[in-house]
C-alpha positions in Angstrom: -5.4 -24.7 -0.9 -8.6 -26.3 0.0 -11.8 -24.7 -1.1 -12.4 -24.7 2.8 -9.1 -22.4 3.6 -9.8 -20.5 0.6 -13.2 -19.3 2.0 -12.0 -18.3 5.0 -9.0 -15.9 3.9 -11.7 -14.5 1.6 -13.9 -14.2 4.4 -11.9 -13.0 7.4 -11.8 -9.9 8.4 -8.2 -7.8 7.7 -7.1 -4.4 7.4 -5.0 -3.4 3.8 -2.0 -1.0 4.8 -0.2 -1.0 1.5 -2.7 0.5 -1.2 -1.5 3.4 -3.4 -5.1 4.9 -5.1 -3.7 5.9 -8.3 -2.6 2.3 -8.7 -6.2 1.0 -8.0 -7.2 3.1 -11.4 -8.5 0.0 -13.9 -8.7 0.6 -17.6 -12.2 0.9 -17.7 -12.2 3.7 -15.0 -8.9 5.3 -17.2 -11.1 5.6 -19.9 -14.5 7.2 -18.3 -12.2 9.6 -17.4 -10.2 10.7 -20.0 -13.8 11.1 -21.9 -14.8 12.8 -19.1 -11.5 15.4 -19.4 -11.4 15.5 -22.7 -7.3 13.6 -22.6 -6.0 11.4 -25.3 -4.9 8.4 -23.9 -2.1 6.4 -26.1 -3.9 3.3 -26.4 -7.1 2.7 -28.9 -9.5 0.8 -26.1 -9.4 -0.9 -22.4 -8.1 -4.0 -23.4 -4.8 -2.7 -25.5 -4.1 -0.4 -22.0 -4.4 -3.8 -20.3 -1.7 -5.6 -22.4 0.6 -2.8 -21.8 0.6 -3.8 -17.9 3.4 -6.3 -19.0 6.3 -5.0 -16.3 9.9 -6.1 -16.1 10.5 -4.0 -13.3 9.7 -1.5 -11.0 10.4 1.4 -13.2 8.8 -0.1 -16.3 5.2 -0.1 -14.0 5.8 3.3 -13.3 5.8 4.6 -16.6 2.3 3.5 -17.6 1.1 4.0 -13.7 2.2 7.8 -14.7 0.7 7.8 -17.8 -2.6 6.0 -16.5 -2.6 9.1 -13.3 -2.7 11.8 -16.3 -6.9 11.2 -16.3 -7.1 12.6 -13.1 -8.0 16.0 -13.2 -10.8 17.3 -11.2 -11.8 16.2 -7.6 -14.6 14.1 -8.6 -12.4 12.0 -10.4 -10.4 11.5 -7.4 -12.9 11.3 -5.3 -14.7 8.3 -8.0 -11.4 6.4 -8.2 -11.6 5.8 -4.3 -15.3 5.4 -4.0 -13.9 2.5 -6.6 -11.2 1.0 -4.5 -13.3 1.3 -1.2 -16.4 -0.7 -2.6 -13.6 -3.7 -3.8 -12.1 -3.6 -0.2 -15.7 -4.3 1.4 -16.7 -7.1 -0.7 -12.9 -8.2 0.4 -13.9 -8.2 4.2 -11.6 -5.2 4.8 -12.2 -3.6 7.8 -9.5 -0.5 8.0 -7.6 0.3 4.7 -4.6 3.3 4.8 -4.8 4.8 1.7 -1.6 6.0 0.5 -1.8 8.8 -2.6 1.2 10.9 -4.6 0.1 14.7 -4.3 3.3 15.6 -6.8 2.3 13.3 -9.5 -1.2 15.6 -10.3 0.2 18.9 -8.3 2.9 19.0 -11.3 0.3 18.6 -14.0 -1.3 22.0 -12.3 -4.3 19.8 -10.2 -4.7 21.7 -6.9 -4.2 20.1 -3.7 -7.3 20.6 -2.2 -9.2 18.8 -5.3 -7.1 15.7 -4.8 -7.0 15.7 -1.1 -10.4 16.4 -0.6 -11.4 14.1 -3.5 -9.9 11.0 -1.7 -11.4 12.1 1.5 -14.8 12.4 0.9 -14.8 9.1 -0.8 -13.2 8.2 2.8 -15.8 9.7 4.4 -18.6 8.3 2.3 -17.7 4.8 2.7 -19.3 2.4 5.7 -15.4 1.5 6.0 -12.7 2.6 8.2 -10.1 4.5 6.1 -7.5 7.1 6.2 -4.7 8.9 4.4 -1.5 8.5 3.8 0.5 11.3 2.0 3.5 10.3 -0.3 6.7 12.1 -1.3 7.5 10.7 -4.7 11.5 9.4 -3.8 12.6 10.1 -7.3 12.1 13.6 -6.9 13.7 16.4 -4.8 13.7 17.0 -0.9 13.0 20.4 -1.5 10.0 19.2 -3.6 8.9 16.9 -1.0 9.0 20.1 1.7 7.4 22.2 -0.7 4.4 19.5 -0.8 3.9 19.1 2.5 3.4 22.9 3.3 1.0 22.8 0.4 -0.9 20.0 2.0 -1.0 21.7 5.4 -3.8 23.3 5.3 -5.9 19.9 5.0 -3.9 18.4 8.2 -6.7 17.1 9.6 -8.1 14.6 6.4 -4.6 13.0 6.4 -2.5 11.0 8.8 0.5 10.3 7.9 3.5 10.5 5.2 5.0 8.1 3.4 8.1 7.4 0.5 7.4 6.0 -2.5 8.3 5.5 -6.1 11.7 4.3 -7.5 13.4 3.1 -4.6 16.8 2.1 -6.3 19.6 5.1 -6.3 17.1 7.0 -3.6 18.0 6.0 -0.5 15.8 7.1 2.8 18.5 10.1 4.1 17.5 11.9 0.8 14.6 12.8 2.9 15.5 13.2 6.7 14.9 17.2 7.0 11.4 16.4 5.4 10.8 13.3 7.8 11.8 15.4 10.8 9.5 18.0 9.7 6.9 15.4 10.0 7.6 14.4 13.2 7.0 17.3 14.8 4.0 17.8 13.3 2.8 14.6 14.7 2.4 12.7 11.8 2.9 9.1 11.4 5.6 7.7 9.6 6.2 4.8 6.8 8.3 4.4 4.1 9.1 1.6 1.6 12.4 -0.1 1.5 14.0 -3.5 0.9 11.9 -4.0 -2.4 14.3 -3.3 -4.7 16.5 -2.0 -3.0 19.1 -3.8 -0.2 18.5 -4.1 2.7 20.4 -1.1 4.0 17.7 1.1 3.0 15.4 -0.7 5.8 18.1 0.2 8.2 18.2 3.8 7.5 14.4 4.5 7.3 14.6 3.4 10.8 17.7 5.4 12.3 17.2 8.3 10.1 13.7 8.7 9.1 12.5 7.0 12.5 9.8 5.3 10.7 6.7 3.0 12.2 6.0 0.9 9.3 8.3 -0.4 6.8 6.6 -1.0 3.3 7.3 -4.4 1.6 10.4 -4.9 3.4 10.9 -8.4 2.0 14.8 -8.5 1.5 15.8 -7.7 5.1 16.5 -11.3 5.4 19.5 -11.1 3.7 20.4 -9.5 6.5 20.0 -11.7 10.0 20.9 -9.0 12.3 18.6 -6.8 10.9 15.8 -9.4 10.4 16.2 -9.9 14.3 16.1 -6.1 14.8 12.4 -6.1 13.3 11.3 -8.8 15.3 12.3 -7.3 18.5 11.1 -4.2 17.6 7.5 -5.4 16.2 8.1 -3.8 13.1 5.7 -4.4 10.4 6.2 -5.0 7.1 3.8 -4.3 4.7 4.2 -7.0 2.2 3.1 -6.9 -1.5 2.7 -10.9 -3.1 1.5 -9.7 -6.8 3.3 -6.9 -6.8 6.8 -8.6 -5.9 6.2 -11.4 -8.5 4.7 -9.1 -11.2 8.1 -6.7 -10.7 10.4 -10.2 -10.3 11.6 -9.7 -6.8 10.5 -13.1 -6.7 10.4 -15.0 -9.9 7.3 -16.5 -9.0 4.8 -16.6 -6.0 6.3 -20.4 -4.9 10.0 -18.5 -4.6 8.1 -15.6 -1.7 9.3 -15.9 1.4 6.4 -14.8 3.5 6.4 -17.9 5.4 9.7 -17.5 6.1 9.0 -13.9 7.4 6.2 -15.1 9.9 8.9 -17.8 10.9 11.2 -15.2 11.9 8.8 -13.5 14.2 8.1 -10.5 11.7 5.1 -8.9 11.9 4.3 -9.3 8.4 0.9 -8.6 6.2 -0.5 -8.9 3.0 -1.6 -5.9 1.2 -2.4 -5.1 -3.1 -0.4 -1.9 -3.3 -1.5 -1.6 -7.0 -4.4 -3.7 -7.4 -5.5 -2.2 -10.8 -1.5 -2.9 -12.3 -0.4 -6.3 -10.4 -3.2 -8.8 -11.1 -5.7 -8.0 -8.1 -6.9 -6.9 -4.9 -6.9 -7.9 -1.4 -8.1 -11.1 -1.7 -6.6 -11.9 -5.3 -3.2 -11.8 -3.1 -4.0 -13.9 -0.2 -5.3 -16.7 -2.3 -2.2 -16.4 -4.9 0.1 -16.4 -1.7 -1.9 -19.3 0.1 -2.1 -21.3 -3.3 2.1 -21.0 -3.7 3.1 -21.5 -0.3 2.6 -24.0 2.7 0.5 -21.3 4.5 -2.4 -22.9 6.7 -5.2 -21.8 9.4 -2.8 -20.5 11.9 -0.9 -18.5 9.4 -4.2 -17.0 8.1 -5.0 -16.3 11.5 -1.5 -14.0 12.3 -1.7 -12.3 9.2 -5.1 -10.8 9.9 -4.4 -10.1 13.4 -0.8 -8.4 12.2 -2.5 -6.3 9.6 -4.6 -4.6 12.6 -2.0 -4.7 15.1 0.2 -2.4 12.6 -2.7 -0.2 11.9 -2.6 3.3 13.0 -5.4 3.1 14.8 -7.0 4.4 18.6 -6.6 1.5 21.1 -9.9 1.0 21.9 -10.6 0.5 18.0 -7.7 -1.7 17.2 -8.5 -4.2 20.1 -12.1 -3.9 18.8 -11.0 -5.4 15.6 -8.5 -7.8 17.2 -11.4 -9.4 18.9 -13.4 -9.8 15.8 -10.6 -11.3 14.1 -10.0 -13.5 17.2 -14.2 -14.6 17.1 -13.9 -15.3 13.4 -11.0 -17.7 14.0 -12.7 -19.3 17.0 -15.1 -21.0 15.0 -12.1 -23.1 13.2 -10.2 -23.9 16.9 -7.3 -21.8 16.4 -8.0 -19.4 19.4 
């Protein structure tokens, strides 16, 4: 990548729809607060927490991104580990971010909902960006659980947006949740889910029939499926794609094996997002200059993935096509409008 095109994914303007807040929690921050709360953290400093981040798959991350959530105790600290993330994102040129955050992983340690929610959301609210919230049922657990987490987060309705499925995807497929999705629906939430990570392509499928999902998170093996990968191109489907994060948990060996190009050459509306920043190596940026370093990925490219990231963004018209044009200007200067 020339230093030219790596200026100008740096500096364009995007929207990051794949970002889970607990997984934007660095070391450093860890440790403030685990003074701060008086918790004993397993490692002796910052830097031998940072050599533990050596994943070989998904569920070996989500040991240590358990352990690492165990800090977060009062709203404060929820609301400084966002304020965190948000003030990254800016100096990244985001525009919009959907935040997504696990309720069941601090609810279960006896943290009330209102401290996380609200915690979150006034760092939301405090930041010059756009940004909302995403809630996430935690896959590996129960429906009932999920259901049981939602009601508990209805009363703050209005400071989230959406629902989401997360955590271990293998062995949990999407129709472990359809009562709980359905639910959702009829409360008028939007609805994402991950699938095709590490798990087949099958489970993209079924988020879509069962859980009737807008967004499909990551979503990177449904072309081992060609009937399906021309189901998501008809249907503008976006896929929230992850590059750090799929080489840090080897669903690609290495960034030159992604096949994001070959996702945009399929018609997909498909986006770059950091999901864990704090765990995978980086933020925003960090993954469109590892993805446009690896792959054959030029102006034009640069161009679709900024304008995809805001065309799947659950945003007002008026606002989305606001942000369309800005992207639209930017590019203008470089004759690809």
């Amino acid at each position: 990548m020339t230093t030219q095109m790596r200026a100008i994914v740096q500096n364009m303007p995007k929207a990051e729809l794949h970002i889970h807040i607990e997984g934007s929690l660095e070391p450093e921050l860890i440790f403030t607060l685990a003074e701060r709360n008086g918790v004993t953290l397993a490692y002796p400093s910052v830097d031998a927490l940072r050599a533990a981040y050596a994943f070989t798959d998904l569920q070996s991350f989500l040991d240590i991104y358990y352990a690492g959530a165990s800090v977060l105790r009062k709203e404060q600290d929820f609301y400084d580990m966002t304020a965190a993330y948000l003030q990254r994102a800016q100096a990244d040129h985001v525009r919009h971010t959907e935040i997504f955050f696990d309720p069941q992983t601090h609810t279960a340690r006896g943290v009330p909902m209102a401290d996380v929610i609200n915690g979150i959301h006034r760092a939301c609210a405090d930041s010059p960006l756009s940004a909302s919230l995403i809630l996430c049922f935690l896959r590996h657990l129960s429906e009932e659980d999920a259901i049981a987490t939602l009601e508990a987060a209805l009363p703050y309705r209005d400071k989230f947006i959406g629902v989401g499925l997360d955590s271990s995807e293998v062995g949990h497929p999407p129709e472990k949740f359809a009562r709980v999705f359905a639910r959702c629906r009829d409360l008028g939430l939007r609805l994402v889910a991950h699938a095709g990570e590490e798990g087949p392509p099958a489970y993209i499928e079924t988020a879509l029939d069962l859980l009737k999902v807008e967004r499909i998170d990551h979503g990177v093996r449904c072309l081992e499926d060609p009937a399906l990968t021309r189901r998501l191109a008809a249907m503008r489907m976006p896929l929230t794609v992850c590059p750090l994060s799929n080489t840090k948990l080897r669903v690609f060996d290495q960034m030159r094996d992604h096949n994001l190009l070959q996702l945009l050459d399929a018609g997909l509306v498909a986006m770059v997002n950091s999901d864990d920043p704090a765990y995978f190596g980086g933020y925003l940026n960090d993954n469109f200059v590892a993805v446009f370093d690896a792959l054959p990925l030029g102006l034009a490219h640069a161009h679709q993935l900024a304008r995809n990231s805001f065309e799947a963004a659950f945003l007002p018209a008026p606002e989305k096509q606001r942000f369309l044009d800005e992207v639209d200007t930017y590019f203008s200067a470089f004759n690809v409008v």
